[in-house]
C-alpha positions as a LaTeX table, in Angstrom:
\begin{tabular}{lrrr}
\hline
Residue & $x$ (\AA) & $y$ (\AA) & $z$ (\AA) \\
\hline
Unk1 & 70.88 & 76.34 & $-42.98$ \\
Unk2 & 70.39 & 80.15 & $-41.80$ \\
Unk3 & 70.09 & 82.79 & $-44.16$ \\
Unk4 & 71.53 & 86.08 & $-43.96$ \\
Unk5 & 72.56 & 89.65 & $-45.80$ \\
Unk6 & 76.22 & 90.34 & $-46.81$ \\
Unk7 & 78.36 & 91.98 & $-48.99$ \\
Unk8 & 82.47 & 91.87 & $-49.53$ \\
Unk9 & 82.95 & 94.95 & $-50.96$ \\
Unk10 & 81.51 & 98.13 & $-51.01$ \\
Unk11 & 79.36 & 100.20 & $-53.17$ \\
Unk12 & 75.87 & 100.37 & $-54.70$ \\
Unk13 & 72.91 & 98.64 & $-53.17$ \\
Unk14 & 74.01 & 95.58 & $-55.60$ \\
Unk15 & 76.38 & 94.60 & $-53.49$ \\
Unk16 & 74.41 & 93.44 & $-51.36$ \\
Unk17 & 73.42 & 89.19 & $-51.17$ \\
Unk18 & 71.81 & 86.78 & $-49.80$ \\
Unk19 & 73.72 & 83.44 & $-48.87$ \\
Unk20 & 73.36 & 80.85 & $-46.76$ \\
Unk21 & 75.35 & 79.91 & $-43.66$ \\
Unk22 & 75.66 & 77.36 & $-40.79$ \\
Unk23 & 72.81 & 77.43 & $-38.40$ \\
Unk24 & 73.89 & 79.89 & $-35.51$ \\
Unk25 & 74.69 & 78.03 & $-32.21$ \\
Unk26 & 74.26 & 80.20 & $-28.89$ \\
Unk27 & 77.69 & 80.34 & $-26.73$ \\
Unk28 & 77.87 & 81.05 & $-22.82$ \\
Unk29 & 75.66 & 84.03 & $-22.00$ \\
Unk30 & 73.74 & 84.21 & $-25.57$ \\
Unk31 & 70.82 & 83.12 & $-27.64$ \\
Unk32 & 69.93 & 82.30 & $-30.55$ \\
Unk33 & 67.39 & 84.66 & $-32.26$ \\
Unk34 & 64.71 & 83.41 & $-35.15$ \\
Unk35 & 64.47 & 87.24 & $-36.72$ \\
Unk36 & 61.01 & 88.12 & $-37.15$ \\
Unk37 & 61.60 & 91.39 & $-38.57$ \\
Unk38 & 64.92 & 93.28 & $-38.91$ \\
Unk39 & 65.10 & 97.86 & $-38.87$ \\
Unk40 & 66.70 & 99.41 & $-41.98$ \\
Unk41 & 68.22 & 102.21 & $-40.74$ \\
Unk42 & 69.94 & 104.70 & $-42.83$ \\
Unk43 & 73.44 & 103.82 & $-40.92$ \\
Unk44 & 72.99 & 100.52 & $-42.43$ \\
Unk45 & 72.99 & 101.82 & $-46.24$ \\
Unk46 & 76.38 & 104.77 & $-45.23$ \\
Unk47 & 78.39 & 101.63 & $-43.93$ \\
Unk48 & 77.18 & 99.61 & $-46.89$ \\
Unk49 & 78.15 & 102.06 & $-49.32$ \\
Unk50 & 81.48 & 103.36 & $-47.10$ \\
Unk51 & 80.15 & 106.93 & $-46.34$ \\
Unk52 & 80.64 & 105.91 & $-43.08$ \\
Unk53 & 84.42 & 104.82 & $-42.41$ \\
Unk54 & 84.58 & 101.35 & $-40.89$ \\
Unk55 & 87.07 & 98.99 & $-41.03$ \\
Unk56 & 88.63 & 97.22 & $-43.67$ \\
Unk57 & 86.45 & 94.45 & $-44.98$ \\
Unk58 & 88.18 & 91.07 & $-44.45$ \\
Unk59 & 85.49 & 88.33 & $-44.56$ \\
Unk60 & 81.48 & 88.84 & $-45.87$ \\
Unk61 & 80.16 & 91.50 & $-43.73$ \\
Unk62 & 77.05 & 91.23 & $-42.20$ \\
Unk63 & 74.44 & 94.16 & $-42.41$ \\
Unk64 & 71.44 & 95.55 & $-39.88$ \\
Unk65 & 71.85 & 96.32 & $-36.08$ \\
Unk66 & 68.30 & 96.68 & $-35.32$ \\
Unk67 & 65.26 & 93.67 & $-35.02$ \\
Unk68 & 62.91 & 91.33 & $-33.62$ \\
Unk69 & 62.00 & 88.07 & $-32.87$ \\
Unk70 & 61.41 & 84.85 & $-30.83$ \\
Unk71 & 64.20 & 83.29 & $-29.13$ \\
Unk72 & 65.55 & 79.77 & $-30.57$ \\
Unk73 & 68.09 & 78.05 & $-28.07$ \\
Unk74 & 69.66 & 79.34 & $-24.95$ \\
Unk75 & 72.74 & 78.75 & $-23.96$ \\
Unk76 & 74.99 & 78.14 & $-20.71$ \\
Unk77 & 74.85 & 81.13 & $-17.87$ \\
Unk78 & 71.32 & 82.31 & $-19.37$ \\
Unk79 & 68.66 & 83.65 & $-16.86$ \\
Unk80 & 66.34 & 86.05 & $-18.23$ \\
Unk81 & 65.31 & 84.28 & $-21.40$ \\
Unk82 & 63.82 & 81.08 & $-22.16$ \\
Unk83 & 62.78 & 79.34 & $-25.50$ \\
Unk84 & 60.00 & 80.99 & $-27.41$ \\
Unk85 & 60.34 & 84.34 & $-25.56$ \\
Unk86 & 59.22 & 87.34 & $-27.86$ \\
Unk87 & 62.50 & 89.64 & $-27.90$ \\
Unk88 & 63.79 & 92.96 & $-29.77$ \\
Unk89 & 67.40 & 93.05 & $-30.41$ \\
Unk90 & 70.01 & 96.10 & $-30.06$ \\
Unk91 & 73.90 & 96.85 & $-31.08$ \\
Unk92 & 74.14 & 92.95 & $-32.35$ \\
Unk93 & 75.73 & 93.49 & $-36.14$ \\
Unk94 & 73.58 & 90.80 & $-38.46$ \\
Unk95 & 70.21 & 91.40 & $-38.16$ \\
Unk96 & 69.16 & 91.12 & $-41.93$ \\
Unk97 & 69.28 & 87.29 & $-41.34$ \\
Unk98 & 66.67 & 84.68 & $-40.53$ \\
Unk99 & 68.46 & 83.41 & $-37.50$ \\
Unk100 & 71.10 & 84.90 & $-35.31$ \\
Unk101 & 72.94 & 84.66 & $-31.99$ \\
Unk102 & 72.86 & 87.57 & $-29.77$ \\
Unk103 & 74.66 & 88.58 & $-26.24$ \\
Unk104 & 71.56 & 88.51 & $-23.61$ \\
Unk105 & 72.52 & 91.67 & $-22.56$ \\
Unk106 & 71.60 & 92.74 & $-25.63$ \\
Unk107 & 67.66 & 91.68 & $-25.40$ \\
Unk108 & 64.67 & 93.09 & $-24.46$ \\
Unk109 & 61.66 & 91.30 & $-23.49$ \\
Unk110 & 58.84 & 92.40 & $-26.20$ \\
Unk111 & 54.98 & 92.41 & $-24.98$ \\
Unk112 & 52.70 & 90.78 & $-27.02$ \\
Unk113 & 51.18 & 94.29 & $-27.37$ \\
Unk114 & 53.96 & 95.32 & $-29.70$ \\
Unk115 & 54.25 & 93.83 & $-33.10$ \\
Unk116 & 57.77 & 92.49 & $-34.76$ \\
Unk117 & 58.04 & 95.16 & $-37.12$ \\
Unk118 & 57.32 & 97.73 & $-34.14$ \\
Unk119 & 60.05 & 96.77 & $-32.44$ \\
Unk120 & 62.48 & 96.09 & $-34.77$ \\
Unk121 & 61.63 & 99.98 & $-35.80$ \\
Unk122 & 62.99 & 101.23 & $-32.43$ \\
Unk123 & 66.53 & 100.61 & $-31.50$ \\
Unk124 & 68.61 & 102.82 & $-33.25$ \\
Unk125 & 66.51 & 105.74 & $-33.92$ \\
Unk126 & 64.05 & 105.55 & $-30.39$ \\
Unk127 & 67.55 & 105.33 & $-28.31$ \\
Unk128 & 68.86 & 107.92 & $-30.16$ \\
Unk129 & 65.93 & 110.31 & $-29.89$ \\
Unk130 & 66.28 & 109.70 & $-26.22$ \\
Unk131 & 69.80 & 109.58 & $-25.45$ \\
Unk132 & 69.90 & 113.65 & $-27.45$ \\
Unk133 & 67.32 & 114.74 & $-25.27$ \\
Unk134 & 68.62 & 113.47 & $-22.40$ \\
Unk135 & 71.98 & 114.35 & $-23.20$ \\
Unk136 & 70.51 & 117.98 & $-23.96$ \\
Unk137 & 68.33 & 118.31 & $-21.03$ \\
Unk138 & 65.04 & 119.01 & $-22.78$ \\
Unk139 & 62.39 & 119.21 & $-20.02$ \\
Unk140 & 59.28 & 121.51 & $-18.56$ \\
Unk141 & 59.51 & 125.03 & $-20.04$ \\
Unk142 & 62.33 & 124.18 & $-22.86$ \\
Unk143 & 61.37 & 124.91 & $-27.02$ \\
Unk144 & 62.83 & 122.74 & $-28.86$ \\
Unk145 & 63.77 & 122.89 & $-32.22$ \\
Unk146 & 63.65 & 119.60 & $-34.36$ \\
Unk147 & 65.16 & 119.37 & $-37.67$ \\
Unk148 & 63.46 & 116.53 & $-39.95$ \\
Unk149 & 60.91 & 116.13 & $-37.56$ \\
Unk150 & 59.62 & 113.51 & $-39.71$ \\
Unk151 & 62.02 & 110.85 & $-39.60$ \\
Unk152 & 62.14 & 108.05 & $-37.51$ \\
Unk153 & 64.26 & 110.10 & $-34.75$ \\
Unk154 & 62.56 & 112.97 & $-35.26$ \\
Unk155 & 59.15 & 111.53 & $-34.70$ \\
Unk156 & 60.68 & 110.09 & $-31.60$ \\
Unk157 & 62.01 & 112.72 & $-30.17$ \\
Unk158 & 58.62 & 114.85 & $-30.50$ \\
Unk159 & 57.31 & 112.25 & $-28.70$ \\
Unk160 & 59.50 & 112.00 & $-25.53$ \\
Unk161 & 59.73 & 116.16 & $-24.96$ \\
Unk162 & 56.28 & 116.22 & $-25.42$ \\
Unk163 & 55.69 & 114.03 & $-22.65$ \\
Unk164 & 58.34 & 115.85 & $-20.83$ \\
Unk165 & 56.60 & 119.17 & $-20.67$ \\
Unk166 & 58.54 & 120.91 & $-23.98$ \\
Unk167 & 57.28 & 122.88 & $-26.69$ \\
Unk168 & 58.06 & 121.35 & $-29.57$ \\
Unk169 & 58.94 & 123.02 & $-33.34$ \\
Unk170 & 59.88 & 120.26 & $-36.07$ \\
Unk171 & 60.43 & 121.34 & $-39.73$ \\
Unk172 & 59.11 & 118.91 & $-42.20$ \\
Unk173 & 57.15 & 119.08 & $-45.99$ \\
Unk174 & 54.06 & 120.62 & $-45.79$ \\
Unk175 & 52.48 & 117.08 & $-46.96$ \\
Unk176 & 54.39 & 115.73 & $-43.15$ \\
Unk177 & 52.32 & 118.82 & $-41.17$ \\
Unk178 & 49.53 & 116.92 & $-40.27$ \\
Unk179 & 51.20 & 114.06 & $-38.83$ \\
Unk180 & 53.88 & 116.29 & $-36.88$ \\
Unk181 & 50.95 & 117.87 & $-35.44$ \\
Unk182 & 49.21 & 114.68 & $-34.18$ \\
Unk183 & 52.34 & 113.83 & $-32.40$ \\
Unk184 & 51.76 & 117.35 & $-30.36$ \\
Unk185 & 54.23 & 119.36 & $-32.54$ \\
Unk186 & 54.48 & 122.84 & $-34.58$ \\
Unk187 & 55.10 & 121.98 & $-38.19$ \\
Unk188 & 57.06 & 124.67 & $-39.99$ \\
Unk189 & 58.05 & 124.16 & $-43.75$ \\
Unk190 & 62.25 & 124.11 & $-44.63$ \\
Unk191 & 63.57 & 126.28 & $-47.25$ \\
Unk192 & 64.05 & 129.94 & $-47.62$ \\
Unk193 & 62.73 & 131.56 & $-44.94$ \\
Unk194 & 62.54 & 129.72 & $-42.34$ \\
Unk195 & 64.28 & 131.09 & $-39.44$ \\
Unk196 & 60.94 & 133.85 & $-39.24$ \\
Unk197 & 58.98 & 131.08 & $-40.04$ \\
Unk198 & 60.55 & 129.68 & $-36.87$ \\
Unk199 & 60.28 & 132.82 & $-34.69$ \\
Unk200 & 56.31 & 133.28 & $-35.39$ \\
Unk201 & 55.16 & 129.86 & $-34.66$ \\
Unk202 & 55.86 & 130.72 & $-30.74$ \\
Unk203 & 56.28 & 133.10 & $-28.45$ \\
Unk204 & 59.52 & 133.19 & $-26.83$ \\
Unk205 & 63.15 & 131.92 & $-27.58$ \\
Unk206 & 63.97 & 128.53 & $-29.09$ \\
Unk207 & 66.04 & 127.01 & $-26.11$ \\
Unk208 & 67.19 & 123.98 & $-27.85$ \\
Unk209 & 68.08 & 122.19 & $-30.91$ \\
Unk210 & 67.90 & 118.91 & $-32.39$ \\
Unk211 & 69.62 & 118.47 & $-35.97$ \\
Unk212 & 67.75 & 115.32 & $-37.85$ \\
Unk213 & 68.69 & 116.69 & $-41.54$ \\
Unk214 & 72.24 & 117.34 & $-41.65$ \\
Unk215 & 71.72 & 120.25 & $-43.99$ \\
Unk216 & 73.40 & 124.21 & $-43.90$ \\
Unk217 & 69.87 & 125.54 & $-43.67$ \\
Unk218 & 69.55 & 123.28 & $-40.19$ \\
Unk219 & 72.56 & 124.67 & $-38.75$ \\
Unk220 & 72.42 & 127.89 & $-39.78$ \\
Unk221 & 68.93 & 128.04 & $-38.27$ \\
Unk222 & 69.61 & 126.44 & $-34.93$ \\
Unk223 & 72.87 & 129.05 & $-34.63$ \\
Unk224 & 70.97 & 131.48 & $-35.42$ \\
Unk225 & 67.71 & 131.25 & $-33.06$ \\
Unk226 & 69.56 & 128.94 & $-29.98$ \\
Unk227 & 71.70 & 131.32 & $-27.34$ \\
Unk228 & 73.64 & 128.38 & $-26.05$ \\
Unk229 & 75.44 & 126.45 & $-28.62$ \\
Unk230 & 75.59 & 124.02 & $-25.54$ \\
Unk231 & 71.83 & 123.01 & $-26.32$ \\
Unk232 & 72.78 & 122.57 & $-30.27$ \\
Unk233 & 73.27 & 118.83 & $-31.17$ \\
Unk234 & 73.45 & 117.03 & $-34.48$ \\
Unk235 & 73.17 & 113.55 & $-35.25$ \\
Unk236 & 74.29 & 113.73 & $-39.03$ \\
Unk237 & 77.26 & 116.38 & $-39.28$ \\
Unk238 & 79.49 & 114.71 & $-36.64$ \\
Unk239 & 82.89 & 115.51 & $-38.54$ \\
Unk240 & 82.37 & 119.17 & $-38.50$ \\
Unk241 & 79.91 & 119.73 & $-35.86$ \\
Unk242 & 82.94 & 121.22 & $-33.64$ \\
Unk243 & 83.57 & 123.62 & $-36.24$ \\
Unk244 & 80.32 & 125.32 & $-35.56$ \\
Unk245 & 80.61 & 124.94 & $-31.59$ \\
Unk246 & 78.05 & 122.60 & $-31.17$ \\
Unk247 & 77.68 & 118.71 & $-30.19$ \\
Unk248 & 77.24 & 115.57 & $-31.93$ \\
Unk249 & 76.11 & 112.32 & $-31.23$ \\
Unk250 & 77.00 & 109.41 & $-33.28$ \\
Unk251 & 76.55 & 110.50 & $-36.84$ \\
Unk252 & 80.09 & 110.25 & $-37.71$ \\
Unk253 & 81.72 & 112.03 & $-35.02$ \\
Unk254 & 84.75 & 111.67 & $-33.64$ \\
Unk255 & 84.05 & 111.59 & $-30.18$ \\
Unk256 & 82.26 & 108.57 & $-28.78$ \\
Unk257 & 79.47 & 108.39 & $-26.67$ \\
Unk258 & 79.79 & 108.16 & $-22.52$ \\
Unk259 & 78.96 & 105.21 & $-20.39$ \\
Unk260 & 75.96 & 107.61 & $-19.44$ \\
Unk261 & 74.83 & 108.02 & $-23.31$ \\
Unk262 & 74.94 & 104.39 & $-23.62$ \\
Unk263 & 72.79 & 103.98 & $-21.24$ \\
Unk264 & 70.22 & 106.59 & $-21.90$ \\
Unk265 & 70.16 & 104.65 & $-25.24$ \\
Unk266 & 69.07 & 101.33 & $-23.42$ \\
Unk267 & 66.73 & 103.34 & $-21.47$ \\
Unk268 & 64.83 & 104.91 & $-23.91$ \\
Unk269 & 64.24 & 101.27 & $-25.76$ \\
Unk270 & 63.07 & 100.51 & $-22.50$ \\
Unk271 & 60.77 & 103.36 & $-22.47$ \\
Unk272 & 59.21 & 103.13 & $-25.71$ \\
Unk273 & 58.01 & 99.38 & $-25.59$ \\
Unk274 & 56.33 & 100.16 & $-22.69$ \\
Unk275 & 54.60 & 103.63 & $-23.92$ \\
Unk276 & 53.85 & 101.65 & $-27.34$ \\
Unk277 & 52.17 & 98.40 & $-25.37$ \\
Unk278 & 50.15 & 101.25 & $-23.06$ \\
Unk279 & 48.96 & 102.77 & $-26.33$ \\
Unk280 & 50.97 & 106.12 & $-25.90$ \\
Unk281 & 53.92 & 106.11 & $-28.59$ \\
Unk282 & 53.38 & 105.49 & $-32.59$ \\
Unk283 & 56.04 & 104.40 & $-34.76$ \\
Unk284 & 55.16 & 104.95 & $-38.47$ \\
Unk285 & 56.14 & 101.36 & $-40.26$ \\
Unk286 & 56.97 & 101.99 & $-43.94$ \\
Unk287 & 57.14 & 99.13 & $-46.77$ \\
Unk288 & 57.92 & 95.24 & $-45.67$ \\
Unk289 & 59.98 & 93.27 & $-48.00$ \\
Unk290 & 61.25 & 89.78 & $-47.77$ \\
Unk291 & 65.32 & 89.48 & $-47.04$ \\
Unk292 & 66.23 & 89.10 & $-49.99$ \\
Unk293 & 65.15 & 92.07 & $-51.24$ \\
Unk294 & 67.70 & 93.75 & $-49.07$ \\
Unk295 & 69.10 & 95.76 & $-51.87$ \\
Unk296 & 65.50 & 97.61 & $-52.70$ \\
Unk297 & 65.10 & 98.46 & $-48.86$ \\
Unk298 & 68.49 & 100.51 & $-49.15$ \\
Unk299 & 67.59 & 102.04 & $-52.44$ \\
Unk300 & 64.67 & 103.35 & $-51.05$ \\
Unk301 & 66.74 & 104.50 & $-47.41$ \\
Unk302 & 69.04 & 105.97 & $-50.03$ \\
Unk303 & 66.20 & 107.97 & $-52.21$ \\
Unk304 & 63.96 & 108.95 & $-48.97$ \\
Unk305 & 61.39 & 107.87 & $-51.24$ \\
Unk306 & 59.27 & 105.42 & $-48.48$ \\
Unk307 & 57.56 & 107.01 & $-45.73$ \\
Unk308 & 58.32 & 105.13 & $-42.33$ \\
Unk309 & 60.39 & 102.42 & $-41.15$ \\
Unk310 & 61.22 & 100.34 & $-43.81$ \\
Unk311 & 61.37 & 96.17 & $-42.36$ \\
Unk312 & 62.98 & 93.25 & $-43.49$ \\
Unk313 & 61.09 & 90.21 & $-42.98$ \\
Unk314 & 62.82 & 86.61 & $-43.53$ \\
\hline
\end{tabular}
């Protein structure tokens, strides 16, 4: 039998188990999906935990959106994919699990250039890093202002408006600064001070802002230094981001994202595979633990104590 990650109530990391269940069979249009490596992301743990509303739990839930693997069995009306196929796996609820059936149009072919726990690293927080941008119109000439630069988005989204032509400011610990440089951006340090820590590391106006942190400092800041509260988006205070006048992906706002947004967010998977196999995107991996050690991986999501993506390998 498969293996998989559940949990019928929520709460602490403890709730959290590992049980088996009937071996996945692909329907019309899917596959079935032997997981390699499955992303922790911290959306994962707020569900888990219920600071993040979602429905009412009526059967085991299953946990992870994010992961990667080799493809199983095919089933009717399939094209693209064929048995043995390396793939990384979007949007498909159940990927802390050692086998499980996916929508095709929820695949991505996966170079061999690109490990498991790459991929499986990239979903949620390289579409969302490029969907914001996007969404923000970062390009040539823009400074941009990332908060938690960091983080798996963060890091991300350095990346991309690099490339793009931007100037790029992303707050982080001082022990962070020499990594946020090496992915072409100006560390500053958080905490008091900051917005003139902000204003001396360039010259000119900060044109746009990217809110990784989800604290008052980041807000405050971004209000304070960004004319158009247009080009001020947060991916953690979605509840009250329209308090403050500016825009929110995702992170628990009320508003969902456009057909558009969607698909910037398939894009930008896209993207990065390719820029990772041609040696010109890094994705900092963090601990590996086996699946059943499920509830660790969200205590340390939960304590920010790991540095880079934390995997889950079956």
């Amino acid at each position: 039998m498969a293996r998989a990650i559940v949990y019928t109530e929520l709460g602490s990391p403890d709730v959290l188990q590992l049980v088996e269940v009937p071996d996945p069979v692909a329907g019309s249009g899917e596959v079935v999906v032997r997981i390699e490596a499955a992303g922790v992301n911290p959306l994962d743990a707020k569900r888990r935990s219920g600071k993040r509303p979602s429905p009412p739990i009526t059967e085991p839930r299953h946990v992870g959106f994010d992961g990667a693997g080799v493809v199983d069995s095919v089933g009717e009306g399939v094209s693209d994919f064929t048995v043995g196929d390396r793939v990384v796996i979007r949007d498909t609820m159940g990927t802390y699990a050692s086998h499980l059936v996916v929508s095709a149009a929820h695949l991505a072919h996966l170079p061999d250039a690109v490990t498991a726990a790459e991929a499986a690293a990239l979903p949620i927080p390289v579409g969302t890093a490029y969907q914001c941008l996007r969404s923000l119109g970062v390009g040539q000439g823009d400074t941009l202002l990332i908060h938690a630069g960091s983080g798996a988005v963060g890091q991300a989204a350095i990346q991309f408006a690099v490339a793009w032509g931007a100037t790029v400011v992303a707050t982080g610990s001082e022990s962070r600064h020499e990594q946020l440089r090496d992915l072409g951006a100006i560390p500053v340090a958080y905490g008091d001070g900051l917005i003139d820590r902000v204003r001396a590391a360039v010259d000119g106006d900060i044109t746009v802002a990217l809110d990784c942190a989800g604290t008052d400092e980041a807000i405050r800041t971004s209000l304070d230094l960004v004319a158009d509260r247009d080009r001020i988006a947060t991916i953690v205070r979605g509840p009250d981001a329209a308090d403050f006048g500016i825009r929110a992906f995702s992170g628990g706002a009320p508003e969902p994202l456009t057909e558009q947004e969607l698909a910037w967010r398939v894009e930008g998977l896209r993207v990065a595979i390719d820029l990772i196999a041609a040696g010109d995107f890094q994705v900092e991996l963090g601990p590996e633990l086996p699946l059943s050690e499920a509830a660790e991986a969200h205590r340390l999501v939960e304590s920010h104590q790991a540095r880079g993506k934390i995997t889950l390998i079956p």
